[in-house]
VEXFINU-959396 format. One record per residue (C-alpha): x negated, y negated, z. Coordinates in steps of 0.05 Angstrom, whole numbers, plus 32768, in hexadecimal, padded with zeros to 4 digits. Example, Ala and Ser with C-alpha at 12.3 -4.5 7.8 and 13.67 -1.06 7.14 Angstrom:
2
     u     v     w
  7F0A  805A  809C
  7EEF  8015  808F
// end
This chain:
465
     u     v     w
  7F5C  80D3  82D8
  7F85  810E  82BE
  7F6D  8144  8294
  7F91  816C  8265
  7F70  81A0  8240
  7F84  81D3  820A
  7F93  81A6  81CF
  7F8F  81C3  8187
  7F8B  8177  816A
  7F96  8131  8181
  7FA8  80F9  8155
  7F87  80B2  8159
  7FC6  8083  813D
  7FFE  8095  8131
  800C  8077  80E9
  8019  809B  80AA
  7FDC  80CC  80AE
  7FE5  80D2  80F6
  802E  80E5  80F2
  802A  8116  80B7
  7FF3  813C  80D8
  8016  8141  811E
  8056  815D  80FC
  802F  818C  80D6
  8004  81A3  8108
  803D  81AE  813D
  8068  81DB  8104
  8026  8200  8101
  802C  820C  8144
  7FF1  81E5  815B
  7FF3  81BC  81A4
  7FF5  8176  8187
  7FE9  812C  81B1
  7FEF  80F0  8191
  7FCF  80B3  81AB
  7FE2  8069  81A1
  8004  802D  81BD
  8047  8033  81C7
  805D  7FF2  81A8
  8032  800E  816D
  804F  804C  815E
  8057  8053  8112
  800E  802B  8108
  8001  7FF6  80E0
  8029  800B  80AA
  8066  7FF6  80CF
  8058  7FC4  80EF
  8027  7F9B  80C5
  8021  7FB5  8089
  8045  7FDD  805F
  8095  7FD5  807C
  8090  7F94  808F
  8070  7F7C  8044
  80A0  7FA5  8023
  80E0  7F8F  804A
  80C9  7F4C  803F
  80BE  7F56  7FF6
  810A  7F73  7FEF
  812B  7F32  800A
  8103  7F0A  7FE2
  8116  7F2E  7FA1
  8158  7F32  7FB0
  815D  7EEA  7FB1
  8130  7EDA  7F76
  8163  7F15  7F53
  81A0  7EF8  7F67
  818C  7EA8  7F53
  8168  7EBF  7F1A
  81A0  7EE5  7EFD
  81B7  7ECC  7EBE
  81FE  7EEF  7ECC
  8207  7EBF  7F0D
  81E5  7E85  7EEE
  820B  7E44  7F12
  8230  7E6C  7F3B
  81F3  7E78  7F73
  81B9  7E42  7F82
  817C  7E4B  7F97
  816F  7E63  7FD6
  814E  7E3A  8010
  812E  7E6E  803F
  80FC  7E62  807C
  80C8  7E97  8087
  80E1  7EA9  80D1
  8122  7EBD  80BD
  80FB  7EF4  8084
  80D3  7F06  80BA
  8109  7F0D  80F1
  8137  7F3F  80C4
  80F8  7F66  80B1
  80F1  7F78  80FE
  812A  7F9E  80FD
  8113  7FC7  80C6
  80D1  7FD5  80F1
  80FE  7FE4  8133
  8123  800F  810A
  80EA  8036  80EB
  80C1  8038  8132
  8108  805D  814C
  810B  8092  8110
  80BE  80A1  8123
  80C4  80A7  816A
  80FB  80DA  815E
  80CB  8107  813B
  8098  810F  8175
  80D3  8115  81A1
  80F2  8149  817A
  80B5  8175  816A
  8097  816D  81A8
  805A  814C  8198
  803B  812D  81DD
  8030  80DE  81CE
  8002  80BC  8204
  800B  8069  81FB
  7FCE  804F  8202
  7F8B  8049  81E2
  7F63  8085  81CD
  7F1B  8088  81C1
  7EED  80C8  81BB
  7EC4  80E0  81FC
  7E95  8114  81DA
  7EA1  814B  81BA
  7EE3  8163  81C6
  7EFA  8133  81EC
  7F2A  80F5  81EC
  7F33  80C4  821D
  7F76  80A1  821D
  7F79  805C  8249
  7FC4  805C  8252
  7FF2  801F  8252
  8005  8039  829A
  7FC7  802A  82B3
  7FB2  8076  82B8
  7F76  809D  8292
  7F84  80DA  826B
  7F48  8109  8252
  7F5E  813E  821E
  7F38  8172  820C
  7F45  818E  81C3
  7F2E  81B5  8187
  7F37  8185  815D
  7F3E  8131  8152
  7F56  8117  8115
  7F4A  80C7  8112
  7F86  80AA  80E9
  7F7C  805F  810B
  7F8A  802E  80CD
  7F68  7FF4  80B6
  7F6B  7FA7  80C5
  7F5A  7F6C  809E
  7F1E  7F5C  808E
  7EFE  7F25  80B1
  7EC6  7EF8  80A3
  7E97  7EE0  80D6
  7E9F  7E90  80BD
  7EE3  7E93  80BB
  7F19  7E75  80F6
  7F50  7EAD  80F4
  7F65  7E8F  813C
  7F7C  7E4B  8115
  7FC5  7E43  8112
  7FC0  7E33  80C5
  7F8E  7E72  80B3
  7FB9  7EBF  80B3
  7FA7  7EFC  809A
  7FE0  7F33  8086
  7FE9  7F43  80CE
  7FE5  7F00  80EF
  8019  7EE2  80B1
  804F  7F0C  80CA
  804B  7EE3  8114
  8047  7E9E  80E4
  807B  7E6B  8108
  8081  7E3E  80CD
  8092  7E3E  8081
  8054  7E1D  8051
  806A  7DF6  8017
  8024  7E07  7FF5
  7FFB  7E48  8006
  7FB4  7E5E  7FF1
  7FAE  7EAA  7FF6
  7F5D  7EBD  7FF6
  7F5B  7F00  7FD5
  7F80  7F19  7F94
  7F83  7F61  7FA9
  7FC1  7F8D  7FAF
  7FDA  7F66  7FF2
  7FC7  7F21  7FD7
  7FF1  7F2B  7FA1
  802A  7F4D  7FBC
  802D  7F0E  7FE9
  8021  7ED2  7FAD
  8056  7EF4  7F8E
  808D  7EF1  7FD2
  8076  7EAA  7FDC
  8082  7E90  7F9A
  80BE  7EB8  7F9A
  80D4  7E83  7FCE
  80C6  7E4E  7FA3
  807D  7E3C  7FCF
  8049  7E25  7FA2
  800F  7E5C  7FA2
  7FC7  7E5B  7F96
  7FAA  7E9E  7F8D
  7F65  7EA1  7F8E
  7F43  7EE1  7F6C
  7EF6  7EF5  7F7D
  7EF9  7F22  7F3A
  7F00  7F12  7EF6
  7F4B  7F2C  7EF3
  7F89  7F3F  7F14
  7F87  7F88  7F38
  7F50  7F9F  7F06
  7F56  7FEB  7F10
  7F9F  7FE7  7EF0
  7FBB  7FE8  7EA4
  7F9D  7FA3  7E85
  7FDD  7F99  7E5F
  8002  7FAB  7EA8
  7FD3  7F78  7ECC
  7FD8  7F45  7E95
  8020  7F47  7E9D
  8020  7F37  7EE5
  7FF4  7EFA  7EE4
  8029  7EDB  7EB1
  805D  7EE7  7EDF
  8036  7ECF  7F23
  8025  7E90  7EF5
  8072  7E91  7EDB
  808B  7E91  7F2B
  805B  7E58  7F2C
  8026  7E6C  7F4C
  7FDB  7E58  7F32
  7FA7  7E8E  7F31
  7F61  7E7E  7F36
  7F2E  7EBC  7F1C
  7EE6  7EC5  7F29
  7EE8  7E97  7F61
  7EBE  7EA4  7FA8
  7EC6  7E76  7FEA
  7E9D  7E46  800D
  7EBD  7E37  8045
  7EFA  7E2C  805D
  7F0E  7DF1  8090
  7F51  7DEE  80B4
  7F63  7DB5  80D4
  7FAA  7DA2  80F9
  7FCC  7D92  80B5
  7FB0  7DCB  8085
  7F79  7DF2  806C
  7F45  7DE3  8037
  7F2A  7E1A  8013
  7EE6  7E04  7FF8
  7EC8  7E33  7FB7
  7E82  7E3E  7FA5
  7E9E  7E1B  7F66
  7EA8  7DE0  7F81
  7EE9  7DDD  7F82
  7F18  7DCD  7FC1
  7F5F  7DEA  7FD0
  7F89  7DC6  8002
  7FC3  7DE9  801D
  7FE2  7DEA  8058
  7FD8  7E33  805E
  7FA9  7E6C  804B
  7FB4  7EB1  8050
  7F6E  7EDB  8054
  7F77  7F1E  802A
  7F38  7F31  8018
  7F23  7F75  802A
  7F38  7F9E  806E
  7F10  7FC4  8099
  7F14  800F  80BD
  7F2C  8008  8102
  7EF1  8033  8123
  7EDC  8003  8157
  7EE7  8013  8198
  7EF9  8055  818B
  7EB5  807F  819F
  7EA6  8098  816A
  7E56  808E  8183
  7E67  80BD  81BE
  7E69  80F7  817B
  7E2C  80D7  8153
  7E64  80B9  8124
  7E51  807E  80FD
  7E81  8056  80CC
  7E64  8027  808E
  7E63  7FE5  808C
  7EB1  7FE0  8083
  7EBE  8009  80C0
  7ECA  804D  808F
  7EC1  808C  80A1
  7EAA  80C0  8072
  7ECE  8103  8068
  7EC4  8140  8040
  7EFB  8161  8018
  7F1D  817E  8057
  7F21  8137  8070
  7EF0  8149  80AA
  7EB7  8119  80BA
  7E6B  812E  80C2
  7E80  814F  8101
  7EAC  8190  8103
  7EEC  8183  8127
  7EF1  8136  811A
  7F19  8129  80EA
  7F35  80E3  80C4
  7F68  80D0  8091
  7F90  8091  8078
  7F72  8050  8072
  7F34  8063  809D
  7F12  8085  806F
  7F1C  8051  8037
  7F36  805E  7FF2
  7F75  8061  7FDD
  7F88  8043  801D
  7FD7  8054  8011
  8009  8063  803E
  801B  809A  8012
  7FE1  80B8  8007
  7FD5  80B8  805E
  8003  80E5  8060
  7FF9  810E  8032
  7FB1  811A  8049
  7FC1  8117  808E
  7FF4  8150  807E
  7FC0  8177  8059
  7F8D  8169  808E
  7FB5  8188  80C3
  7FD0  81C6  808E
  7F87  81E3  808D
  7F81  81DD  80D8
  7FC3  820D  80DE
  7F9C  8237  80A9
  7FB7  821F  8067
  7F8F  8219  802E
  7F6E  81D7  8029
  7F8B  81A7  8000
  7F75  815F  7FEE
  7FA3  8124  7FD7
  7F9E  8110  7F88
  7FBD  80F3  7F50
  7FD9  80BA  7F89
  8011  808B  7F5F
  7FF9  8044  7F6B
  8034  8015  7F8A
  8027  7FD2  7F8E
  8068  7FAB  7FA4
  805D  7F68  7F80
  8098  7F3A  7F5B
  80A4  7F64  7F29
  8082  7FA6  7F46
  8050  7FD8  7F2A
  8042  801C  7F2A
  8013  8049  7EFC
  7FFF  808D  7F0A
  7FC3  80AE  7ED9
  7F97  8095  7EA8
  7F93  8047  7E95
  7F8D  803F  7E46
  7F43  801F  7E58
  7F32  805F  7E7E
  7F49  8090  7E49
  7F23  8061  7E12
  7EE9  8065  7E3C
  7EEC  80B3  7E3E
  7EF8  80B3  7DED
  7F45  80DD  7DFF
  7F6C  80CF  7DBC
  7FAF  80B3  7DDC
  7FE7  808F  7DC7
  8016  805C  7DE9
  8064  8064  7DF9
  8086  8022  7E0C
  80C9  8012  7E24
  80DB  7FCD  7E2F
  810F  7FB8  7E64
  8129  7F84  7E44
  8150  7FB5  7E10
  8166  7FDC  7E43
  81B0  7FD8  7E59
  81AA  7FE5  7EA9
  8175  7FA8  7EA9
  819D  7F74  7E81
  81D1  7F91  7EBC
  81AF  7F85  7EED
  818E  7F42  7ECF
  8140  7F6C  7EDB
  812C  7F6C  7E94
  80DD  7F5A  7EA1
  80B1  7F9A  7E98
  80A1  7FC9  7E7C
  808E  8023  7E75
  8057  803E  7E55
  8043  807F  7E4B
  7FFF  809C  7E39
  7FFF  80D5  7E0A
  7FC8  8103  7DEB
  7FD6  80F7  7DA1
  7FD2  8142  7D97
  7FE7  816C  7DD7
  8013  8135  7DE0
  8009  8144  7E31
  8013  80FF  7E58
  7FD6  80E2  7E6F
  7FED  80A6  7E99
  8031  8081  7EA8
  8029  8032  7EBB
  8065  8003  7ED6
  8071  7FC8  7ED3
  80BC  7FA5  7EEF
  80FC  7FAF  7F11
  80F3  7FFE  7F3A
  80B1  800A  7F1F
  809D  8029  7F5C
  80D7  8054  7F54
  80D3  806A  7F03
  8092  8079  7F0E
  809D  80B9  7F2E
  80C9  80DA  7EF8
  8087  80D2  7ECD
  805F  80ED  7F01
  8087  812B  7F0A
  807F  8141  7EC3
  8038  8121  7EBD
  802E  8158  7EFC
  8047  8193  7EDA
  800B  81C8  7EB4
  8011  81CB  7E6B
  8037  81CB  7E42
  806A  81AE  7E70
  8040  8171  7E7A
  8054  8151  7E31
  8079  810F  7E1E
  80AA  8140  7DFA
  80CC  814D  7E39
  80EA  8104  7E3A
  80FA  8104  7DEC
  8126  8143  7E00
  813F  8136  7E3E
  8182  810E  7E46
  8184  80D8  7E7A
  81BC  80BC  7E97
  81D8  8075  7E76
  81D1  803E  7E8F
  818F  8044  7EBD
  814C  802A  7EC4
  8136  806E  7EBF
  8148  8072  7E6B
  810C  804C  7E5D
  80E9  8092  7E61
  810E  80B1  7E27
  80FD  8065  7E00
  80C0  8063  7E10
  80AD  80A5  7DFA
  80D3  80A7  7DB5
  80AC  8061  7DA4
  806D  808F  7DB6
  8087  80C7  7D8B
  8097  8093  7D53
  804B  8084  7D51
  802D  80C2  7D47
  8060  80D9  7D11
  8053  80A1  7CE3
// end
């Protein structure tokens, strides 16, 4: 066993958090080792989560947007596409991104040891290498930044070639006609809605009463049509059973009484903190029930100089948001003042997409706020009847008299991307923070991008009558 001592921090996974906090640390001149295997570098977030989804999402829309287009209507058919060949062009995305990230530690200097980490007391880390050998660092400081995983049941066969999760789907050797997805969630129905963009017929079974339930109603209510119009069926309120897999299929049994037969089902119903295995009982560290850690607002846990960020310490479990806190995590070790991520966009990557940032109209209702409502259809605007994206839709939240914006919510073609020009002003302290920025501001013509200076004129329009 080798030991190494004099460590300012070392980094448990090297995903978003992970990466953000080593870079920032090592420009603040800290002595920085990051552990993790070295087919993992980048976490789960490229290989099995975000990237992968995403790249696989992009194909898929660019065929539905190139079939569906009403400008090369007869001139393209349909598409007939099997789910290795998607999968096979996303790993080049993830070799490419795993490439751009091992550049950065090699450029800054930041000591990577491939292998597993766990914690061996205060202070220390033990690394079992891939090479066989034993590392023990001794640091300052540990931040935890080691993911999440999907959650599994106890009475459920994950090791049945007809049962995946989001990880295991990615590794799936053949293409279902008909696919039951457990769990209505964000990755449930980013998934229904890339395999009903291929044309597979979809069952998407909800536990809740509706769709993503912490989002715009209207912005919610506009997605279920959608899913429903891409053909897949939605089932709400509904709990399983049991579910029994046999060589053909899987049958998804509800405490309703009703049976789904398919011949595959994707489980994506909750995920779990990766903190097993990782000692954190060596410290007196003890996770909930989900495998969370809890942190304070300096992102350190209940004992000083272990620190956690990204998916491990639950909520808003974002890529973006890891690295922002790991970032600001590792800024008040170099002596910054501490910081703490807010006001996160949401981003969910669905067929259309949808992003909101700020207050849902049921939130400010709830809180009595006298608002008002900017909208800005796409179908009337002349880069989506382009482009052939005219579903969706901007609206902006307004206080009826300070006229400060209170929330932005997307729905369509780049919402993930128009969001952020909302943000931006939503950001800014008053009275730069009003819709009368967009009313006054000239965008260029044609872009997606207008819908701003529509949306807020039909806003305007309301409170002037």
């Amino acid at each position: 066993m080798e030991i190494s001592g004099g460590w300012d921090l070392v980094i448990l996974g090297s995903g978003p958090g992970g990466e953000a906090a080593a870079m920032r640390a090592i420009k603040g001149g800290l002595k920085v080792a990051m552990i993790d295997r070295e087919a993992g570098i980048g976490g789960s977030c490229t290989h099995l989560g975000t990237i992968p989804s995403k790249a696989l999402r992009h194909q898929v829309r660019q065929l539905v947007r190139h079939y569906k287009n009403p400008l090369l209507h007869g001139i393209i058919e349909a598409p007939r596409v099997q789910w290795q060949q998607l999968i096979a062009r996303c790993q080049d995305v993830v070799t490419s991104q795993v490439g751009v990230r091992i550049g950065h530690y090699q450029r800054n200097r930041v000591r990577v040891f491939p292998g597993h980490g766990r914690l061996d007391g205060l202070g220390r880390v033990m690394v079992d290498g891939e090479d066989g050998r034993q590392h023990l660092l001794e640091t300052k400081n540990v931040l935890i930044a080691t993911g999440s995983s999907p959650y599994h049941p106890h009475d459920v066969d994950f090791s049945h070639p007809r049962i995946y999760d989001s990880d295991s789907l990615l590794s799936m050797q053949h293409t279902p006609r008909h696919l039951v997805i457990y769990g209505a969630g964000v990755i449930g129905c980013e998934y229904a809605s890339i395999f009903a963009g291929l044309g597979l017929r979809v069952d998407l079974v909800n536990t809740r009463e509706h769709l993503l339930d912490f989002l715009d109603t209207e912005i919610t209510d506009a997605l279920s049509y959608h899913l429903r119009e891409q053909g897949a069926t939605i089932r709400h309120s509904e709990s399983y059973k049991e579910v029994v897999a046999d060589d053909d299929g899987v049958n998804l049994v509800l405490a309703s009484g009703k049976t789904i037969r398919a011949d595959a089902l994707l489980w994506s119903n909750g995920r779990s903190g990766n903190t097993k295995n990782i000692g954190l009982d060596t410290v007196g560290l003890e996770p909930d029930g989900r495998g969370l850690l809890a942190v304070d607002e300096t992102y350190q846990t209940s004992v000083p100089g272990v620190y956690a960020v990204g998916d491990v310490i639950g909520w808003p479990a974002l890529a973006s948001a890891a690295y922002d806190q790991g970032r600001f995590c590792a800024g008040g070790l170099c002596g910054e003042k501490r910081k703490q991520v807010t006001d996160v966009p949401t981003g969910i990557y669905t067929i259309p997409g949808i992003s909101s940032v700020g207050a849902s109209e049921h939130e400010l209702t709830e809180q009595k706020v006298p608002y008002e409502v900017g909208q800005a259809f796409f179908r009337n605007l002349a880069r989506a009847q382009i482009t052939g994206e005219q579903v969706g839709m901007l609206k902006i939240l307004f206080h009826r008299d300070t006229r400060a914006i209170l929330g932005i919510h997307c729905f369509g073609y780049q919402a993930t991307e128009i969001v952020h020009v909302g943000q931006a002003i939503l950001r800014q302290p008053p009275p730069n923070n009003t819709i009368d920025y967009f009313v006054e501001t000239t965008f260029n013509y044609p872009t997606m991008a207008e819908a701003y200076r529509m949306a807020a004129i039909n806003g305007m329009n309301r409170i002037s009558r």
